[in-house]
C-alpha positions in Angstrom: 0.0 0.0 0.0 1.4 3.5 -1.0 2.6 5.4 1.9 2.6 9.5 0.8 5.3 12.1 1.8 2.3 13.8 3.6 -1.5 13.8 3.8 -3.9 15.6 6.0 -5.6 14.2 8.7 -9.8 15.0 9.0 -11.6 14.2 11.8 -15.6 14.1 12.5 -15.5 16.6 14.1 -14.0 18.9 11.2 -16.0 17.4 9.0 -19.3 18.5 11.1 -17.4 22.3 11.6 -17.4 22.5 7.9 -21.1 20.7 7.6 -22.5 23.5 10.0 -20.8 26.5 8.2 -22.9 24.9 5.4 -25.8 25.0 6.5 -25.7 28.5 7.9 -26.7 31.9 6.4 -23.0 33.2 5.5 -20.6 31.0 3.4 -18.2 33.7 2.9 -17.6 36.5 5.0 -19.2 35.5 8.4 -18.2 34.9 12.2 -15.8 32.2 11.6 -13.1 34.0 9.7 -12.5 36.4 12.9 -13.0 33.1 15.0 -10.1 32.0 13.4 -8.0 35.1 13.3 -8.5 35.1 17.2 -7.7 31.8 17.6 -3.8 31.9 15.4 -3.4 35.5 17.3 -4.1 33.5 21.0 -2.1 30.5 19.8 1.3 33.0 18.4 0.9 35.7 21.0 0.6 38.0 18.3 -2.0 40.6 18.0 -3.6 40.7 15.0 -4.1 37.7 12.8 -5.4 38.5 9.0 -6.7 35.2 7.6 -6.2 34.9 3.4 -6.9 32.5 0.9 -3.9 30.7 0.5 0.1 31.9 2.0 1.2 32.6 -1.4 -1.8 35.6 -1.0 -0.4 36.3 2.3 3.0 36.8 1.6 1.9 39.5 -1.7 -0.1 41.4 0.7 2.7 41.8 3.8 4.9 42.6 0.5 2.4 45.5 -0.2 1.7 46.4 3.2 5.8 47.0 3.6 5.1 49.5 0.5 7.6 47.0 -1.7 7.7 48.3 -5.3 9.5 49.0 -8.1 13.1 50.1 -7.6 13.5 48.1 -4.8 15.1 44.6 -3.8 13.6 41.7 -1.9 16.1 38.6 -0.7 15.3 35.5 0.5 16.2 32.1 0.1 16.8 29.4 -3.1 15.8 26.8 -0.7 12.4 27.3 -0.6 9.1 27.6 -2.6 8.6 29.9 -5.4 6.4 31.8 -3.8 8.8 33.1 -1.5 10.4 35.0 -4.3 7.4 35.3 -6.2 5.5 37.9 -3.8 8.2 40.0 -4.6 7.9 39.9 -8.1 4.2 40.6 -8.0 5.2 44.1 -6.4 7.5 45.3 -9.6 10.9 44.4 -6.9 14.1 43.1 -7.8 14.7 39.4 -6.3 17.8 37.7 -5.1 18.9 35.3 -3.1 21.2 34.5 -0.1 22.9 30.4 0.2 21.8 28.4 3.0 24.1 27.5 6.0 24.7 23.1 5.2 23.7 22.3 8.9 20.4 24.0 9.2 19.7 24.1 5.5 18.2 27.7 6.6 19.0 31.1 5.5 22.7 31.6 6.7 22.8 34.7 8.7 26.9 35.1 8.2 25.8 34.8 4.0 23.7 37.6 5.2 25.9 40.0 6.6 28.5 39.9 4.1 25.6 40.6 1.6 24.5 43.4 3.3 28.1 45.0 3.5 28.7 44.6 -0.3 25.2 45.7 -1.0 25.4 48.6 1.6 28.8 49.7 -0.2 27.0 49.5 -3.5 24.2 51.4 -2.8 21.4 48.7 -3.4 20.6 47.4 0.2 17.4 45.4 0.3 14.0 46.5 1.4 12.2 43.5 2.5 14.2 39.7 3.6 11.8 36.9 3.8 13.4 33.9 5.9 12.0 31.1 5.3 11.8 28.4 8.5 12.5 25.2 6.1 10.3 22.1 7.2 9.1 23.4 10.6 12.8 24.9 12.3 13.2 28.6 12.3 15.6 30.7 10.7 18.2 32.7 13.5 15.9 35.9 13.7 17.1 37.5 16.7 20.3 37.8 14.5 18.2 38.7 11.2 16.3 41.2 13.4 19.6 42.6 14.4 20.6 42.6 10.7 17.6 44.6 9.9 17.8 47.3 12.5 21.9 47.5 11.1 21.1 47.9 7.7 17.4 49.2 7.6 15.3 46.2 6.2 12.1 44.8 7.1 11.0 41.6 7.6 8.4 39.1 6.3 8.9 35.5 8.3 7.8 32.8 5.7 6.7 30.5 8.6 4.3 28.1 6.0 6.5 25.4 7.4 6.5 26.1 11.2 2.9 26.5 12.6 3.4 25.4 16.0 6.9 26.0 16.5 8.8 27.2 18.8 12.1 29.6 18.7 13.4 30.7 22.2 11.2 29.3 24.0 8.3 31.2 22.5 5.7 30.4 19.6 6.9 31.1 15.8 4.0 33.7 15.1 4.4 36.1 17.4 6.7 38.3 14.7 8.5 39.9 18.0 11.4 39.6 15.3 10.2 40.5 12.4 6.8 43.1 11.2 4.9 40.2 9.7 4.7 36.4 10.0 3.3 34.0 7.3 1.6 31.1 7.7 0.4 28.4 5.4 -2.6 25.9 5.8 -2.3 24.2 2.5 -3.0 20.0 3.0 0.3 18.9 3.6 0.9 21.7 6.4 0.6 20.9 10.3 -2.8 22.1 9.8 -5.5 22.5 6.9 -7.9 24.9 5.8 -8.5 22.7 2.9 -6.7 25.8 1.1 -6.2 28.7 3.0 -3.1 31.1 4.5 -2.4 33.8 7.5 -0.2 36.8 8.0 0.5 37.6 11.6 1.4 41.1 13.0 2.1 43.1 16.3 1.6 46.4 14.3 -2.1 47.8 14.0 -1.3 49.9 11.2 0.0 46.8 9.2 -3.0 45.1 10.2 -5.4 47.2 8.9 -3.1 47.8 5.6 -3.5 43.8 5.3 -7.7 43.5 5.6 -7.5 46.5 3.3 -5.3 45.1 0.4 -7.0 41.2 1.3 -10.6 42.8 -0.4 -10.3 44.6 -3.0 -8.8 47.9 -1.0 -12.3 48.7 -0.3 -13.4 50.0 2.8 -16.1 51.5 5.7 -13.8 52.6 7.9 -14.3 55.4 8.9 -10.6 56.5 9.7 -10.1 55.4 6.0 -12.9 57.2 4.0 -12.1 60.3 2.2 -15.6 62.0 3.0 -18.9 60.7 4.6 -20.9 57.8 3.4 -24.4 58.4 1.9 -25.7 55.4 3.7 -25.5 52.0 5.5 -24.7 50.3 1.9 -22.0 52.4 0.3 -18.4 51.9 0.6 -15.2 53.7 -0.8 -12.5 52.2 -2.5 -9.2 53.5 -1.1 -6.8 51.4 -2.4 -5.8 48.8 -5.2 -6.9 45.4 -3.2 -7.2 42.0 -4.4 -9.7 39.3 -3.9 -7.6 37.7 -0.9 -10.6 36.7 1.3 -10.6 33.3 3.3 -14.7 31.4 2.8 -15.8 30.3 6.1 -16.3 27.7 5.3 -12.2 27.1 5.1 -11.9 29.0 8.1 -13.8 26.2 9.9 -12.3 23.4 9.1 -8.9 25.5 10.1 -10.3 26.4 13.2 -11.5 22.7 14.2 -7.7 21.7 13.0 -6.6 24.2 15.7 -7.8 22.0 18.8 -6.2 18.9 17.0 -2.7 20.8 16.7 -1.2 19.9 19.6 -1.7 16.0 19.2 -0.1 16.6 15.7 2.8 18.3 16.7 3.5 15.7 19.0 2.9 12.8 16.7 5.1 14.2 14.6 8.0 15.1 16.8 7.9 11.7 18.2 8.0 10.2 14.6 11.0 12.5 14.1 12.6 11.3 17.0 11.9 7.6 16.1 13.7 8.0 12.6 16.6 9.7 14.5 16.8 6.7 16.4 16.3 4.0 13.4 18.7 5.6 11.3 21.0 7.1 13.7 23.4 4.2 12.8 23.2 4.4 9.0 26.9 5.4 7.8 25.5 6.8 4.5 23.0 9.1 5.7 23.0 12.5 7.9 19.9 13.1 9.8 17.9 16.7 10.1 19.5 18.9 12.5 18.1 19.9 15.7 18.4 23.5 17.3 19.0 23.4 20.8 17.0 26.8 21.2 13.6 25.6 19.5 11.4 22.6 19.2 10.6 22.3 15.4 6.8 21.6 14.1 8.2 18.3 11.7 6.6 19.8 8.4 9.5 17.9 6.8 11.9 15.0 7.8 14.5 16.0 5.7 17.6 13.1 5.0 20.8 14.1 3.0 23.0 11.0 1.3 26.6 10.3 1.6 28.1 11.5 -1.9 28.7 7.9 -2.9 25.3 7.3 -3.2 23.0 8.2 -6.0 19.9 9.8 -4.8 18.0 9.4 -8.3 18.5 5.8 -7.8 17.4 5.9 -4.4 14.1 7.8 -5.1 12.9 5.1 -7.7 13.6 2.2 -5.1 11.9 4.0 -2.8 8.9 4.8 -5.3 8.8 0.9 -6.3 8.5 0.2 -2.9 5.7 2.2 -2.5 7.4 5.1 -0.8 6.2 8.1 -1.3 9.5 10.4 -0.7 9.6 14.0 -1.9 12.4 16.2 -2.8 12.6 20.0 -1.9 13.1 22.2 -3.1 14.8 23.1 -6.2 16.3 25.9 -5.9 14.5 28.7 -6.8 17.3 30.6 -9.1 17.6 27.5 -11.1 13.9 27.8 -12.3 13.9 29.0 -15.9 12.1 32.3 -15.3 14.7 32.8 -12.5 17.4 32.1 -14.9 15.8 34.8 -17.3 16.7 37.1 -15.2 20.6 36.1 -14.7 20.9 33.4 -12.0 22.9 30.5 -13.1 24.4 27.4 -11.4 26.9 28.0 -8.9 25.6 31.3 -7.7 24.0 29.1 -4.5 26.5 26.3 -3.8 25.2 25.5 -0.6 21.3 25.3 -2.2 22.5 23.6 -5.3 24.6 21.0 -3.2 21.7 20.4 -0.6 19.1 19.5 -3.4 21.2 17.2 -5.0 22.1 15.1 -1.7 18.4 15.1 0.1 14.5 13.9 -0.3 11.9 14.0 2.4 10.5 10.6 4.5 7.3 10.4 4.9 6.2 12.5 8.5 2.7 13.0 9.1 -0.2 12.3 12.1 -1.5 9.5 10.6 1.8 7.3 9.5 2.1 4.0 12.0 5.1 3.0 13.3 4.7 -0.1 11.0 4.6 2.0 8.0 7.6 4.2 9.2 9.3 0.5 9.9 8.5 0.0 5.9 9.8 3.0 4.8 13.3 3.0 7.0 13.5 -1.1 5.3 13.0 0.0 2.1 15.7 2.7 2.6 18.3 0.9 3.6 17.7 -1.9 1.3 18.0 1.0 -1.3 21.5 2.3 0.1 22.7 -0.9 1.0 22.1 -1.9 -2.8 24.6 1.0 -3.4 26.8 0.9 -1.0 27.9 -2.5 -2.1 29.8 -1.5 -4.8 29.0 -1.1 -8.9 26.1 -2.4 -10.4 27.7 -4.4 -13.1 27.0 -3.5 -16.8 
């Protein structure tokens, strides 16, 4: 039986959340998108929470609230998404990227600084860095923070990866190091919306730039209007918006996910910690790194091969074993549109060398221990297949 890289796990009692939204006046814009909000605010210790239709839509809007735009640069990391890099494009911005440190596989905060001098001395210092907390461990962002307060950047956290986190003790969310956080409640995330994203914020005025921008820029706010409506139904348009919004009827099945998340996060940090342990004696491969400072959320269980052995080979025993590993990410500046632009190979050695060394196990609420026995077997039948020297011709 196939075993998948991830799946989503539905309960009842989601299903009946997202049965009763159904069979209530509002579909769209009712109580259970600011039920939501209140609840990812309450869980981060952030103060405001601005629910959106997917993260990709999340990260475009902190982009705009930030006032990105032509002329000016965003950075984040090849080892992520598209997206990531996207949002900035959406704005007009110049994109680039900074390499990954090879322990954490996260944006490297050294790779940072020495950017930021050159670019400082050149006159083209970024507006906006998005890093990115890669399969559920955060970035360094009291050191990023620091960064930004040295050189004058803000700072959009691409946490799609990490809800339920923490960093120093403290959830990911709460954007005390950055101005907005993102998250993402795609399927395959720690929890579902069925499709659905968040940005998270401590600052009021970026809030309300957010719920502007997530519909259509139009407003009744009073503070916002330009002169006095003529009655209870008009409305003014005060800024160029997009059609962001989150349905309730996403919003409940997020919200019924909400009061499952901490049985996921520790199903999956205890299948994280049974991998460790089965492959902790495997010569040939090097398992994820742990942060002493934070407790990751498992998005990912992330494996990197000895050089010796051929990962492409790897992946298709896997796959006839009915293993369904995953490899992330290519690296974004090795995308043809990217490479339009001017990246080429070897511009991120530490990217470029992590995706050709690593795929994902499968990690997610659902996987038995039998199955995770399965897919560490298949593994090192796979390896061990290698490791014994040439295949003869």
């Amino acid at each position: 039986m196939w075993v998948p890289y991830g799946r989503q796990s539905i309960s009842e009692a989601d299903i009946a959340a997202v049965t009763a939204v159904l069979r209530s006046p509002l579909l769209t814009q009712g109580p259970v998108v600011p039920r939501f909000e209140a609840a990812l605010a309450e869980l981060t210790g952030s103060r405001h929470a601005v629910a959106a239709n997917s993260a990709t839509s999340a990260l475009h809007m902190a982009c705009l609230a930030l006032d990105l735009g032509p002329g000016d640069a965003l950075w984040t990391t090849p080892n992520t998404f598209v997206a990531s890099a996207n949002a900035g494009l959406y704005c007009g911005a110049r994109v680039d990227f900074v390499d990954i440190d090879p322990k954490t596989y996260l944006l490297d905060p050294d790779r940072l600084e020495e950017k930021l001098v050159r670019a400082q001395r050149d006159g083209c210092l970024p507006k906006i860095v998005v890093p990115v907390h890669f399969a559920g461990q955060a970035c360094d962002m009291a050191r990023i923070a620091a960064l930004g307060r040295r050189f004058g950047f803000r700072i959009i956290e691409d946490a799609s990866h990490a809800v339920g986190a923490t960093y120093q003790g403290r959830p990911v969310g709460d954007s005390r190091y950055s101005d907005i956080t993102v998250f993402s409640f795609h399927p395959v995330k720690i929890i579902t919306s069925g499709e659905g994203g968040a940005a998270l914020t401590n600052d009021p005025a970026l809030d309300s730039r957010l719920r502007l921008l997530r519909s259509h820029g139009v407003t009744k706010d009073e503070a916002l209007l330009t002169r006095p409506l003529d009655g209870p139904w008009a409305y003014e348009q005060v800024a160029l918006g997009y059609n962001y919004r989150m349905t309730d009827i996403h919003a409940a099945l997020g919200l019924s996910q909400l009061d499952r998340l901490p049985d996921f996060l520790a199903r999956r940090r205890a299948l994280a910690r049974r991998y460790d342990t089965l492959l902790a004696a495997s010569p040939h491969v090097t398992l994820p790194f742990r942060a002493p400072d934070q407790d990751s959320s498992w998005h990912l269980y992330i494996v990197r091969l000895a050089p010796q052995i051929d990962r492409a080979r790897v992946y298709a025993a896997m796959v006839a074993a009915e293993i369904g590993v995953q490899v992330l990410y290519i690296p974004v500046h090795t995308q043809p549109y990217y490479r339009a632009m001017g990246f080429r190979d070897g511009d991120f050695p530490e990217a470029e060398a992590f995706y050709a060394a690593t795929f994902t196990l499968p990690i997610f609420p659902d996987l038995t221990e039998a199955d995770q026995d399965r897919v560490v077997a298949a593994l090192g039948a796979a390896i061990a297949a290698q490791a014994a020297g040439p295949v003869s011709p």
